[in-house]
SEZAVEX-23893 format. One record per residue: residue number from 1; residue in one letter; x, y, z of N, C-alpha, C, CB in turn. Coordinates in nm, 4 decimals, padded with zeros to 6 digits. Glycine has a CB too. Example, Ala and Ser with C-alpha at 12.3 -4.5 7.8 and 13.67 -1.06 7.14 Angstrom:
BEGIN
<1 "A" <01.3190 -00.5690 00.7800> <01.2300 -00.4500 00.7800> <01.3200 -00.3300 00.7800> <01.1308 -00.4473 00.9046>>
<2 "S" <01.2850 -00.2250 00.7080> <01.3670 -00.1060 00.7140> <01.2900 00.0030 00.7870> <01.4084 -00.0598 00.5725>>
END
This chain:
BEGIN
<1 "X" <04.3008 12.3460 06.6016> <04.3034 12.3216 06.7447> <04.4073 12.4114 06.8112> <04.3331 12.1735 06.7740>>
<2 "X" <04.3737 12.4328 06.9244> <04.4571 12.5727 07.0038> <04.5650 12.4690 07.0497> <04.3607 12.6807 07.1624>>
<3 "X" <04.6836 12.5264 07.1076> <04.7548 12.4736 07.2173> <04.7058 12.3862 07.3097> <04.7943 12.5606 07.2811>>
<4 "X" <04.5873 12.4934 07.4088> <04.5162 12.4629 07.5386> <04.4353 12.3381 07.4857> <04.4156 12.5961 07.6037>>
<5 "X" <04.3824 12.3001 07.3588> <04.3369 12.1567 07.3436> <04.4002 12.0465 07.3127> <04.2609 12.1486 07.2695>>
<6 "X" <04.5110 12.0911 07.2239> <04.6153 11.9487 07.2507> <04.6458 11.9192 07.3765> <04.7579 11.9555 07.1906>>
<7 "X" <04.6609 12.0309 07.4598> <04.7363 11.9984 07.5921> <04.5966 11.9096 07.6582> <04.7987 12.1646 07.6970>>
<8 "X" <04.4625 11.9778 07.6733> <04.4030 11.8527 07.7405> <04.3403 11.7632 07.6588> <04.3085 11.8830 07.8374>>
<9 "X" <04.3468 11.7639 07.5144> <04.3199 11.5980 07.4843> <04.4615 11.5344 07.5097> <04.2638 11.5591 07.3068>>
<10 "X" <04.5460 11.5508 07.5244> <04.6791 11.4864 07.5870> <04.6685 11.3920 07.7104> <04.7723 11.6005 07.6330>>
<11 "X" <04.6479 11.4911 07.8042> <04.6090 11.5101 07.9300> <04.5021 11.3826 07.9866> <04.5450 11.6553 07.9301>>
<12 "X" <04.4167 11.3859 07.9222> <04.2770 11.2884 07.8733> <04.3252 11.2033 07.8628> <04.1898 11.3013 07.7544>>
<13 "X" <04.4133 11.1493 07.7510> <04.3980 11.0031 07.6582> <04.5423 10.9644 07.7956> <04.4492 11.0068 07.4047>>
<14 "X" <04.6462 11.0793 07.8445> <04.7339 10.9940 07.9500> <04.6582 10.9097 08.0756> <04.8352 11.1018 08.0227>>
<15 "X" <04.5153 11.0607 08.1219> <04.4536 10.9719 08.2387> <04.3881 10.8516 08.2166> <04.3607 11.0391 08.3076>>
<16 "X" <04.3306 10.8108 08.1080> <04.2914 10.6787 08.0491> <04.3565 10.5509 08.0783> <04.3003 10.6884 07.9205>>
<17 "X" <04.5186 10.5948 07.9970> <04.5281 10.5290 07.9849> <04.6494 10.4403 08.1566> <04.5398 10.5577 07.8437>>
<18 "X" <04.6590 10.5622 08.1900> <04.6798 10.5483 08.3858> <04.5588 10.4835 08.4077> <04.6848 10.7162 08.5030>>
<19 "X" <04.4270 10.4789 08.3791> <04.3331 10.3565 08.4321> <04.3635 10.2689 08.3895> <04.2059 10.3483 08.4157>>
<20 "X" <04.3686 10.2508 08.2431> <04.4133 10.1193 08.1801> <04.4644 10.0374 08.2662> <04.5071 10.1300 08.0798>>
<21 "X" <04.6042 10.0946 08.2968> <04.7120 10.0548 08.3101> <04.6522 10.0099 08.4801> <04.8416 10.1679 08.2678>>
<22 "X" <04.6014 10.0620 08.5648> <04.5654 10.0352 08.7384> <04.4733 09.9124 08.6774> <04.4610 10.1925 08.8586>>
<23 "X" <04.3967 09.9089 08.6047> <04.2836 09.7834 08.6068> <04.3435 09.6525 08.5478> <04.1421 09.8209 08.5099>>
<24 "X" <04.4574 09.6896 08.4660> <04.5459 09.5748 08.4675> <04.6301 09.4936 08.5463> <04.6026 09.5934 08.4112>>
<25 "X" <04.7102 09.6048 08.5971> <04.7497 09.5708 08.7569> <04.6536 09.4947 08.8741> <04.7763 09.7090 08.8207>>
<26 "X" <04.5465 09.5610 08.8799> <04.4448 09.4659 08.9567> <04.4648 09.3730 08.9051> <04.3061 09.4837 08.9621>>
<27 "X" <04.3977 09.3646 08.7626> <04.3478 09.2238 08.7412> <04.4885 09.1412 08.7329> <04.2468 09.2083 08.5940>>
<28 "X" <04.6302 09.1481 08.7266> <04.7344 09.0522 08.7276> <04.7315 09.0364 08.9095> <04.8966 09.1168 08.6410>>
<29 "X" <04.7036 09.1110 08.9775> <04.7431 09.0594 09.1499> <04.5690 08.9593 09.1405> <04.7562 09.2570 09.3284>>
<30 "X" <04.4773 09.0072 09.0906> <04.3663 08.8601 09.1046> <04.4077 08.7222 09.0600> <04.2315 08.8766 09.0118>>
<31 "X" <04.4803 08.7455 08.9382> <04.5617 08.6192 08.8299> <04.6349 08.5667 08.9637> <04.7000 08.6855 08.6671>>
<32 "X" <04.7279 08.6032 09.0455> <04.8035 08.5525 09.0807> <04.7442 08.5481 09.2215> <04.9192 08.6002 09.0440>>
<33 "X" <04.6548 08.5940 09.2494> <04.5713 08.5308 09.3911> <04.4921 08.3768 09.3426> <04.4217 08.6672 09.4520>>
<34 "X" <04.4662 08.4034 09.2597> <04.3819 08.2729 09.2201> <04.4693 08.1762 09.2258> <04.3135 08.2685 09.0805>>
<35 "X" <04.6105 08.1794 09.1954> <04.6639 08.0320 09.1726> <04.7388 08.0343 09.2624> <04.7305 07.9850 09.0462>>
<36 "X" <04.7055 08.1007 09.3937> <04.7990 08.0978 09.5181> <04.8321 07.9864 09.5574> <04.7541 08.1540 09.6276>>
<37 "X" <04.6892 07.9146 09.5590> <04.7094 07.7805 09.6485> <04.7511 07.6607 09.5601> <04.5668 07.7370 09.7288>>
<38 "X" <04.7874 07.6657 09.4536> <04.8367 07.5925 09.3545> <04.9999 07.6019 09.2893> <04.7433 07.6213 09.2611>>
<39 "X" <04.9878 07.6961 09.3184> <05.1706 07.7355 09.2584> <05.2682 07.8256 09.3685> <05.1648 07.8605 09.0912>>
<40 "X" <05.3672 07.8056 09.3912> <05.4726 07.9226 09.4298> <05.5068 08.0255 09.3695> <05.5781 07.8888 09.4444>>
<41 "X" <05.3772 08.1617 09.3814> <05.3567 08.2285 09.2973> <05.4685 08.3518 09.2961> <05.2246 08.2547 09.3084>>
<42 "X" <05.6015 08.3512 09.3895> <05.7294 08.3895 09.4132> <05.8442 08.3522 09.2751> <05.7655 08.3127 09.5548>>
<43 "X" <05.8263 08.2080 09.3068> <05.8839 08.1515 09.1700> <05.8682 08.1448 09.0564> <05.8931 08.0725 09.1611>>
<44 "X" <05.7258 08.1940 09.0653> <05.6770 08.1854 08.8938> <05.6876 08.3007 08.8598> <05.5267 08.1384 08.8469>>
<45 "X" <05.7077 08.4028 08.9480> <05.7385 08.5795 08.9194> <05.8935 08.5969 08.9059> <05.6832 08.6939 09.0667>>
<46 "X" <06.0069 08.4924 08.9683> <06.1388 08.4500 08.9507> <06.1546 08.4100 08.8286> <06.1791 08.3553 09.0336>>
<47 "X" <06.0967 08.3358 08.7484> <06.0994 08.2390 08.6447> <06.0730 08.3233 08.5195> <05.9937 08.1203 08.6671>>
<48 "X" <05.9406 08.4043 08.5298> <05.9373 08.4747 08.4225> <06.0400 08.6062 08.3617> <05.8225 08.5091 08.4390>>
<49 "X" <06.0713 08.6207 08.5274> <06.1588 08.7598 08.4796> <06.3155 08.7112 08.4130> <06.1913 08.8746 08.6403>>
<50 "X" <06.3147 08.5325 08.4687> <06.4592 08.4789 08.3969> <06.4059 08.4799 08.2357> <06.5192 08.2899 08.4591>>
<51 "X" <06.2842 08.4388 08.2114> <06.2639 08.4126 08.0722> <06.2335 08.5033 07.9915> <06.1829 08.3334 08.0521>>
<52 "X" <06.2002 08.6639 08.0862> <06.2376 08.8102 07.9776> <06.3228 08.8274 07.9638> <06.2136 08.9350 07.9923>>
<53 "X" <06.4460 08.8067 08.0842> <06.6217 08.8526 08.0597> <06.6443 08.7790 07.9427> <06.7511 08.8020 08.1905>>
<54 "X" <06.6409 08.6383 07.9725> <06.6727 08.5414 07.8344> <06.6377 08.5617 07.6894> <06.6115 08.4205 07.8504>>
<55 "X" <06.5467 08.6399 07.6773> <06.4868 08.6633 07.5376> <06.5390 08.8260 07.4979> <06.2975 08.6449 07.5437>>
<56 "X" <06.5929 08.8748 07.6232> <06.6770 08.9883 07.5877> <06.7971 09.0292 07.5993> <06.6437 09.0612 07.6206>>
<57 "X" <06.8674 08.9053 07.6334> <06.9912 08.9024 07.5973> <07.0762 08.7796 07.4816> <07.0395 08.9014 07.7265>>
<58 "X" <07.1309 08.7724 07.3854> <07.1843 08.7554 07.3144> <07.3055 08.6497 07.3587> <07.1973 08.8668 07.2711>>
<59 "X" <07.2772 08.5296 07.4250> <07.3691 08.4868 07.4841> <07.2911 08.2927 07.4866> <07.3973 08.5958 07.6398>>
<60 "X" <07.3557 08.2316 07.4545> <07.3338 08.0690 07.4448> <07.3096 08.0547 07.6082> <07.4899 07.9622 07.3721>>
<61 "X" <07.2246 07.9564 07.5824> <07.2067 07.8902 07.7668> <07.2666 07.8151 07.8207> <07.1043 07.8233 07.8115>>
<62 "X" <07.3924 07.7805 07.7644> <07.4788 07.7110 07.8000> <07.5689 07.8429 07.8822> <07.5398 07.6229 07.6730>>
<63 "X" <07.6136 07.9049 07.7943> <07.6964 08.0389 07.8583> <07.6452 08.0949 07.9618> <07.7112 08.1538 07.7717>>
<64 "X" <07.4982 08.1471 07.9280> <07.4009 08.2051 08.0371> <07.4403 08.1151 08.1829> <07.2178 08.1789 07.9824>>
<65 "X" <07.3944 08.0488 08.0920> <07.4536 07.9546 08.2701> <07.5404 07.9256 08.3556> <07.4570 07.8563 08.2875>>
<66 "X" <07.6547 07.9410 08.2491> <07.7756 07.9293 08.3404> <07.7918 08.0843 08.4125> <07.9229 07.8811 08.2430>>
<67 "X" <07.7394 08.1847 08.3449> <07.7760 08.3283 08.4180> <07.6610 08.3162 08.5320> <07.7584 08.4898 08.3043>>
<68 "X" <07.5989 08.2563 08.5769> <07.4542 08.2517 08.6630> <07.5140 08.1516 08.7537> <07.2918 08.1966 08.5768>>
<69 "X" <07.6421 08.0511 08.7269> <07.6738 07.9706 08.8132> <07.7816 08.0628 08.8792> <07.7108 07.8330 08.7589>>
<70 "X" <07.8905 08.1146 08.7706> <07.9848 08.2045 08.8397> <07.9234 08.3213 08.9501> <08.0606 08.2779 08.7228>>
<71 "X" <07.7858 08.3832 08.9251> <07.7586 08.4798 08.9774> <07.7185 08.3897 09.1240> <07.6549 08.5724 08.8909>>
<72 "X" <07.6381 08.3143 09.1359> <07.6180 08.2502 09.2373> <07.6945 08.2432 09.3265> <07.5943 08.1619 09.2173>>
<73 "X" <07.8087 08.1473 09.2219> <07.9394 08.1319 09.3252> <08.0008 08.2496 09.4002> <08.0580 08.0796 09.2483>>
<74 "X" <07.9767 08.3716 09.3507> <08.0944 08.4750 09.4275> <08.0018 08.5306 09.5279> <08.1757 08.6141 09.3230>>
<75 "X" <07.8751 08.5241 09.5177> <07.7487 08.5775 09.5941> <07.7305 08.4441 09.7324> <07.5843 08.5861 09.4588>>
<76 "X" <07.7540 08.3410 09.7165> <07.7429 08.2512 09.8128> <07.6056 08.1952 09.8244> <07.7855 08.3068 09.9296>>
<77 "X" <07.6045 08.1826 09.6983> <07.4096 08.1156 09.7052> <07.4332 07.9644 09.6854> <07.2723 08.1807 09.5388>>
END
């Protein structure tokens, strides 16, 4: 294979997978139209992103929490 064909089967399998990736996106804003009228779909996009931080940081939820209370506190929430 030449250069010029790695470069566009490259090229190819990236624009793919840039669809992939847009038809997923659709389909998560349909997911979350559907349960509009059922959930606070703000909070449940709040909630999950606490429960990726949590699984990627290395820290008890007891602690977590107190730095989430301290942060609060200096922020005025």
């Amino acid at each position: 294979m030449s250069v010029k064909d790695d470069i566009k089967e490259l090229v190819e399998q990236l624009m793919r997978i840039e669809g992939e990736k847009q038809l997923l996106n659709e389909e998560q804003k349909q997911l979350f139209e559907d349960y509009k009228a059922k959930l606070d779909i703000k909070a449940v996009k709040a909630a999950i992103r606490i429960a990726k931080i949590k699984t990627k940081v290395e820290v008890s939820d007891d602690s977590l929490g107190e730095m989430v209370e301290a942060a609060e506190s200096r922020l005025g929430v």
